[in-house]
C-alpha positions in Angstrom: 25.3 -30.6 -9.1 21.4 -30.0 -8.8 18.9 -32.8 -10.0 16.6 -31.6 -12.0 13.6 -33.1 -13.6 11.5 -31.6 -16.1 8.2 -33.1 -17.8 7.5 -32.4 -21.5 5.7 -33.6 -24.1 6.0 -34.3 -27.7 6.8 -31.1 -29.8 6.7 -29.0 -27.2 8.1 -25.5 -27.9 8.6 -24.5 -25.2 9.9 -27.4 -23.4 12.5 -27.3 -26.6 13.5 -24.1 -25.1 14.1 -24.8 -21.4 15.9 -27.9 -22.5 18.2 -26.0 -24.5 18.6 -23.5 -21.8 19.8 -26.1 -19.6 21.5 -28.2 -22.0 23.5 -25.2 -22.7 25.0 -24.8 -19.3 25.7 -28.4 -19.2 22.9 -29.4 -17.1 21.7 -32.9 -17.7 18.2 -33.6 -16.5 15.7 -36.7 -16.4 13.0 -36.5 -18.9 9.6 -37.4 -18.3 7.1 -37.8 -21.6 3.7 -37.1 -20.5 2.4 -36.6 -23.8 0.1 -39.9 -24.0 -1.1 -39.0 -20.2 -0.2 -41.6 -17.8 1.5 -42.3 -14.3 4.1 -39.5 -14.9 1.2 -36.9 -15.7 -0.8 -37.2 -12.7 2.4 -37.4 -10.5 3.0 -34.0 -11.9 -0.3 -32.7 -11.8 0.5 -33.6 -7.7 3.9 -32.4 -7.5 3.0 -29.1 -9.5 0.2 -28.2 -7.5 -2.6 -29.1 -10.2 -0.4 -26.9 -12.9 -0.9 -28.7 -16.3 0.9 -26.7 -19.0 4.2 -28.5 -19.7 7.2 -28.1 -19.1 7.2 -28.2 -15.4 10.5 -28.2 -14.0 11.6 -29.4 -10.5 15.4 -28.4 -9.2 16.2 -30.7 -6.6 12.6 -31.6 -5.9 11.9 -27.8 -6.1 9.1 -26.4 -8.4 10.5 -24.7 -10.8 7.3 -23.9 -12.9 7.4 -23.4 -16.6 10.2 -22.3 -19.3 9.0 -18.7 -19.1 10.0 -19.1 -14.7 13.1 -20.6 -15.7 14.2 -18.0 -17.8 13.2 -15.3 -15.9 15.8 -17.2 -12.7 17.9 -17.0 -15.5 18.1 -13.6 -16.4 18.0 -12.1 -12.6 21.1 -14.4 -11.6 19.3 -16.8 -9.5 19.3 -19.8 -11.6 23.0 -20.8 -11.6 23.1 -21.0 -7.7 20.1 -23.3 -7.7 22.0 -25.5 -10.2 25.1 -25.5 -8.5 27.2 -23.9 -10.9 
């Protein structure tokens, strides 16, 4: 299976959602909390080309982008190959 990383932050709707969309095909994914700024937030202001709307999701070390992109891979077909599913 795929690794995926997503960063969020606290109350977050729609990193709720893309957790959920994930968590519903039994994806389990590593977390990173940027909502107090830090180390994690400028790593993924870096890795998502200066994008700093959350969440920002990474599929083996692939950007993703946000919850509306991961739907949208969702909905054409494309996200279950990326996840290995």
């Amino acid at each position: 299976m795929a690794r995926v990383e997503i960063y969020t932050k606290f109350t977050c709707g729609y990193c709720a959602r893309a957790k959920s969309l994930l968590s519903g095909k039994g994806i389990t994914f590593e977390e990173y909390d940027i909502t107090m700024g830090g180390e994690k937030r400028s790593e993924m202001l870096a890795r998502a080309n200066g994008r700093t709307t959350v969440p920002q999701i990474f599929i083996d070390d692939h950007h993703v982008g946000g919850s509306d992109d991961l739907a949208a891979l969702d909905r054409r077909g494309k996200l279950d190959p990326l996840l290995g599913l």
